[in-house]
C-alpha positions in Angstrom: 9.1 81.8 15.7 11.1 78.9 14.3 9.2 76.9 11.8 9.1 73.0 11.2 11.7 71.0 9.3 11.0 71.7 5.5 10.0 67.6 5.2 6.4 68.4 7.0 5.6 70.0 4.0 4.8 66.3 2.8 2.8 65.8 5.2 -1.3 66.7 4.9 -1.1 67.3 9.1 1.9 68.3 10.3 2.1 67.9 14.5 4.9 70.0 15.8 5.2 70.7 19.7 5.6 74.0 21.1 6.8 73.5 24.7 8.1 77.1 25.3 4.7 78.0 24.5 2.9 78.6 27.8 -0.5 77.5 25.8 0.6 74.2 25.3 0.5 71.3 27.8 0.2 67.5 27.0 1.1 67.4 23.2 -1.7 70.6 22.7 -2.7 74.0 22.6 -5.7 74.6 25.5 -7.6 78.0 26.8 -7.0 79.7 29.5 -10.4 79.1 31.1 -11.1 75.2 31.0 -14.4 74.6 29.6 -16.8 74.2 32.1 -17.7 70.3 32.8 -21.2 71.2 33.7 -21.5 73.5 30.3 -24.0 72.5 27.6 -22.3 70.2 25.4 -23.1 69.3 21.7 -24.8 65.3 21.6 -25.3 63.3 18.6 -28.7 64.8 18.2 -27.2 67.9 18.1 -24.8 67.3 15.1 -27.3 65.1 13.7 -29.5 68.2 12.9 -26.8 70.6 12.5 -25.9 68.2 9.3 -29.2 66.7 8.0 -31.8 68.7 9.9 -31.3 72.7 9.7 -34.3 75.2 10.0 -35.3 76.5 6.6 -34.5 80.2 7.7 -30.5 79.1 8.4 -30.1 79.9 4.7 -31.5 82.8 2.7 -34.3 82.2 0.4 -32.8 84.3 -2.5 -29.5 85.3 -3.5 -27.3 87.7 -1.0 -27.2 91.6 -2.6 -22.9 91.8 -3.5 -21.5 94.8 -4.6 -19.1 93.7 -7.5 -15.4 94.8 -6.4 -13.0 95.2 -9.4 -9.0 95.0 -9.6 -9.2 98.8 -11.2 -11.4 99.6 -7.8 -8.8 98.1 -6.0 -5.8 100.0 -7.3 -7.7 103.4 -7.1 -9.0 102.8 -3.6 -8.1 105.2 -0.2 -5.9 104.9 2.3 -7.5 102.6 5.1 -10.1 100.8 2.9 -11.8 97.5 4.0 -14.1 95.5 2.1 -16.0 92.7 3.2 -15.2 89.9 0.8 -17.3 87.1 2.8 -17.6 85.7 6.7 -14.4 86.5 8.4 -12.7 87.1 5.2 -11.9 91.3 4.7 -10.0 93.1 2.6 -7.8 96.3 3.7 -5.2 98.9 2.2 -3.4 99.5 5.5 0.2 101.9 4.8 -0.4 101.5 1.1 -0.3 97.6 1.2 -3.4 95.4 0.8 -3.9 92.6 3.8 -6.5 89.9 4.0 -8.2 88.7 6.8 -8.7 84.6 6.6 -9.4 84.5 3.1 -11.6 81.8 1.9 -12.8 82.0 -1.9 -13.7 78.1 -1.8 -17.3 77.1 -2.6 -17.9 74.8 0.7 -16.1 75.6 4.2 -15.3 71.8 3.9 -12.4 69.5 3.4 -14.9 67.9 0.9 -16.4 69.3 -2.6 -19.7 67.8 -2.8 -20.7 68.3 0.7 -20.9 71.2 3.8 -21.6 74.1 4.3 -22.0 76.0 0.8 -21.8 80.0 0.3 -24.6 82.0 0.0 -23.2 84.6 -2.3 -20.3 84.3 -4.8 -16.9 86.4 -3.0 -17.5 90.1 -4.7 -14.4 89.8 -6.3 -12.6 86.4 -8.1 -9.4 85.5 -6.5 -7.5 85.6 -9.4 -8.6 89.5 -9.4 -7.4 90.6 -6.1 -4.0 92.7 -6.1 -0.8 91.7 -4.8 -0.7 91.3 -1.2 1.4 92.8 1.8 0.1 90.2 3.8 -2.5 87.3 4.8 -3.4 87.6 8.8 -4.9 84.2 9.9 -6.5 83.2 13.1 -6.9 79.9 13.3 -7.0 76.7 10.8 -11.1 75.8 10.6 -12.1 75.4 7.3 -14.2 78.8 7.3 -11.5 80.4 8.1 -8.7 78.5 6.3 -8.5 77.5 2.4 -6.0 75.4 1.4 -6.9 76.0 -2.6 -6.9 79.8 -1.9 -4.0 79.7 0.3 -1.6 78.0 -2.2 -2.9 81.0 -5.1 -2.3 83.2 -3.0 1.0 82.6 -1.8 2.6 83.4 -5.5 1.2 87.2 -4.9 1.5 87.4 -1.2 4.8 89.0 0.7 4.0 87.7 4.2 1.6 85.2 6.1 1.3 85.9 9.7 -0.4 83.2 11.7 -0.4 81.5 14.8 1.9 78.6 16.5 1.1 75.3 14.0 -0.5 77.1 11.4 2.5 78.0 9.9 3.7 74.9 10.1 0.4 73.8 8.5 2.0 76.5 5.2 5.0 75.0 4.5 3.5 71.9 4.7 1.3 73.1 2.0 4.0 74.5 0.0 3.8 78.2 1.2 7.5 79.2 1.1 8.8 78.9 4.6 10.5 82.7 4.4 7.0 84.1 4.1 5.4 82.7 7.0 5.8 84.0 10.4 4.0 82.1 13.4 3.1 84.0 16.9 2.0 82.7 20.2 -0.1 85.1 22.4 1.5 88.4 23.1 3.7 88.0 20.3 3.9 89.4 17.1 5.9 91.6 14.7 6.1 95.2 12.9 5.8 95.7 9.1 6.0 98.9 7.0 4.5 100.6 10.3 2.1 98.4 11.2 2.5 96.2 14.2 0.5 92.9 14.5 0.2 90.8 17.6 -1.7 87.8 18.5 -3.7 87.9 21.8 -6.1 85.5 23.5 -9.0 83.7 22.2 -10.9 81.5 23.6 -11.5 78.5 20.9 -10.4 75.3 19.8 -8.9 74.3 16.3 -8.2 71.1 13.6 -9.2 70.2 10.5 -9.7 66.1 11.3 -10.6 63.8 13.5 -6.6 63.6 14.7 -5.1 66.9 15.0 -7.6 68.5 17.3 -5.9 71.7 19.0 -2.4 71.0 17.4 -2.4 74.6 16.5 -3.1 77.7 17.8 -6.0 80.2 17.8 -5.9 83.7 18.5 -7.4 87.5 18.0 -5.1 90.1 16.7 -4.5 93.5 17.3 -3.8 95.6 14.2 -2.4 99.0 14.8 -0.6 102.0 12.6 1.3 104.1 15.1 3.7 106.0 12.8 0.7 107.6 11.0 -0.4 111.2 12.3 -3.8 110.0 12.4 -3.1 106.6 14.6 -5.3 103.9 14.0 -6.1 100.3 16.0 -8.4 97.5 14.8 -9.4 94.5 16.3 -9.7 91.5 14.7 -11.7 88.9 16.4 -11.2 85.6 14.6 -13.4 82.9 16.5 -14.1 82.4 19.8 -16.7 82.4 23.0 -16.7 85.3 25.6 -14.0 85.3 28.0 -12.1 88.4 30.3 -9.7 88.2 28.0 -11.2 91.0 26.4 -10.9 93.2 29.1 -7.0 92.2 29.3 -6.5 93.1 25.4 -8.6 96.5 25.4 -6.5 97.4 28.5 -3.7 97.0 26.8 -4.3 98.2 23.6 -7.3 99.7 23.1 -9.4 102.0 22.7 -9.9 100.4 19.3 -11.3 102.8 15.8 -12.9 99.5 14.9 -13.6 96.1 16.1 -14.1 93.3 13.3 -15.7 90.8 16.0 -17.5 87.5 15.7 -21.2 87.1 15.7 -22.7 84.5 13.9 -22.8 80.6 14.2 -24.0 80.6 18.0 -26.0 78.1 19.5 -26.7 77.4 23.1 -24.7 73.8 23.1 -21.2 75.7 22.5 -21.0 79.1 24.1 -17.7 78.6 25.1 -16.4 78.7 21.6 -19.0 81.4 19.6 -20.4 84.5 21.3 -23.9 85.1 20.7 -25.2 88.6 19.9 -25.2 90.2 23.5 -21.5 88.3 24.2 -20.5 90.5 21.1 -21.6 93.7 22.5 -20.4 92.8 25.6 -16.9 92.0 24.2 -16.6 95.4 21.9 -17.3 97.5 24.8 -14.4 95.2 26.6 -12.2 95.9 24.2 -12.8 99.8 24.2 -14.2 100.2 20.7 -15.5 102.8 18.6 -16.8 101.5 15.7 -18.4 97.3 15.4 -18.2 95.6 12.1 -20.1 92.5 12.9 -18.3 89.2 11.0 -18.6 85.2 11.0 -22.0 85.7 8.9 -24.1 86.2 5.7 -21.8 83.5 4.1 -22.1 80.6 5.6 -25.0 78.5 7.3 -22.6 76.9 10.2 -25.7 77.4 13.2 -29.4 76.3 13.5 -30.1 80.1 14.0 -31.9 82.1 10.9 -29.1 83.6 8.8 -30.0 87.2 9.1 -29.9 86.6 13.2 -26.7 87.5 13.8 -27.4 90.7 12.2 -30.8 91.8 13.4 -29.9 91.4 17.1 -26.5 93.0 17.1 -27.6 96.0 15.3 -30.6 95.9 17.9 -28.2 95.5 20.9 -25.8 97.9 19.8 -28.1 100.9 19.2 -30.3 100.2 22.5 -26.3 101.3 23.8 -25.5 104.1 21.7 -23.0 101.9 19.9 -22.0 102.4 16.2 -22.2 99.1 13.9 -21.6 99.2 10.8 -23.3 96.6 8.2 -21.4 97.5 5.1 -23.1 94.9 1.9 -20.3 92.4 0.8 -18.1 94.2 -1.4 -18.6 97.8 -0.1 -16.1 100.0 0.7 -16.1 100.7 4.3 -13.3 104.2 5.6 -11.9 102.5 8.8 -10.8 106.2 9.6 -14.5 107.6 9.1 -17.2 104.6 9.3 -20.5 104.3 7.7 -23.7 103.2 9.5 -25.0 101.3 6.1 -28.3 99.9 5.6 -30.3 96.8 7.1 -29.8 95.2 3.8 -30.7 91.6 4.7 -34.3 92.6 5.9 -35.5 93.0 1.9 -34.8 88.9 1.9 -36.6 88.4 5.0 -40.2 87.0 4.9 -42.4 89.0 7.4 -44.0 85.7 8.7 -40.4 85.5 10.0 -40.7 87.8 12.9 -42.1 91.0 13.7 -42.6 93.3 10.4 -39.7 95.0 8.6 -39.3 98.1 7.3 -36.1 99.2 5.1 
């Protein structure tokens, strides 16, 4: 798709319209399903304890267990290797190129230094370490899930960033070179070195201020290596609340090997943006997938619920199924052609008074 003129690279927020774009209606991007008026909505008491008034639990009590990841790893690593580098952020060697996943290295998922949400864990590996890259795959411009710092390192050792409608514009503006962005609107998308990418549905919202709220675009992706002899197809959720979207995408292109999807940062005030646990289930088994690699948690305390929630419960709903999750530590190598189980590493940092008691 056609980017902006190169002067919106001045600009800290570009706005560009996208008419052609089905998606877009009254100077912004919008869902398919409207959200529902009658739908719990977030008041100021709401925000006013998701800032100033969070559970003690929301963050771990000790550090997060990392599994240091070195550049020597890296260059030595399989075919179809992912790594969990933090929240939504992964790691893969896809066709004998690395790709990142929304990469964000910065200590805050905040426009501002001194104060949001802070990590819990340094990234397993320093930016400055990571190899050169075939290509950056974003989803949407939130600040977990978009770093302008790490962006702009990045884009001296990246070949491609792939993004949605806006975002791209959002690049250039930032001084990402304009030939090495490509922007999608649903159902589009492009091949590379036998991979094909394409952007389908989410159901979410986007903006990094107070004045560009839905400007861009959001969306899932669908990764897939048909020219191998072993084919492969991965899932990539980004953000966003249940919807029969799901069903749409794994009728089209599933059955999935693996499904990176969302859960973490629910809360009953916006289910129409964040699926909780069950919705996450729900949504893999949509989608036709083998293998869940739960994301959007263990990084970040961006919900009132405790931070090893998201785990716990999707593990428990998942097995109660017969469905395989994988729960690799930050930093371990996971085979996207032969998953792991891995371990229930966050219970060692829960307290027992917690919940029920935890065994390894």
């Amino acid at each position: 798709m056609p980017l902006s003129n190169p002067l919106a690279r001045f600009f800290r927020s570009p706005v560009v319209a996208y008419p052609q774009s089905p998606q877009f209606a009254g100077g912004r991007f919008r869902n398919i399903h409207p959200r529902p008026a009658q739908g719990p909505q977030p008041g100021a008491k709401v925000m006013w304890d998701f800032f100033f008034n969070k559970p003690r639990n929301s963050e771990p009590a000790a550090p997060l267990p990392v599994q240091p990841l070195t550049r020597a790893q890296l260059e030595v690593a399989p075919e179809r290797s992912l790594y969990r580098i933090g929240h939504s952020t992964l790691l893969m060697k896809l066709r004998g190129g690395w790709w990142i996943t929304d990469p964000v290295f910065a200590e805050r998922a905040s426009p501002l230094a001194f104060f949001g949400p802070k990590r819990f864990h340094a990234p397993p590996i320093a930016l400055a370490e990571l190899p050169p890259l075939r290509g950056v795959l974003l989803s949407h411009d939130h600040y977990d899930h978009l770093d302008r710092a790490t962006v702009r390192i990045l884009a001296a050792k990246t070949d491609l960033f792939i993004c949605t409608l806006g975002v791209g514009d959002r690049l250039v503006a930032w001084g990402v070179p304009a030939a090495k962005v490509q922007q999608y609107d649903w159902w589009q998308g492009t091949q590379v070195d036998g991979l094909r990418f394409t952007a389908t549905p989410a159901q979410h919202f986007s903006g990094r201020s107070l004045r560009d709220g839905n400007h861009t675009l959001w969306a899932s992706w669908v990764i897939e290596d048909l020219e191998s002899t072993q084919p492969l197809r991965i899932f990539f959720s980004g953000d966003g609340g249940y919807f029969d979207g799901f069903r749409q995408i794994g009728r089209q292109f599933g059955p999935f090997d693996v499904t990176l999807m969302e859960t973490g940062a629910y809360n009953e005030h916006w289910p129409y943006v964040h699926m909780h646990p069950a919705q996450t289930v729900q949504a893999h088994q949509d989608l036709g997938g083998k293998w869940l690699l739960p994301i959007h948690n263990g990084t970040f305390n961006l919900a009132m619920h405790a931070w090893w929630d998201p785990f716990e419960r999707v593990v428990d709903l998942a097995e109660a199924q017969a469905i395989a999750v994988a729960t690799p530590l930050m930093g371990e190598r996971l085979d996207l052609a032969a998953p792991h189980t891995g371990e229930r590493w966050w219970r060692a940092l829960v307290p027992v008074e917690e919940g029920e008691p935890r065994t390894a």
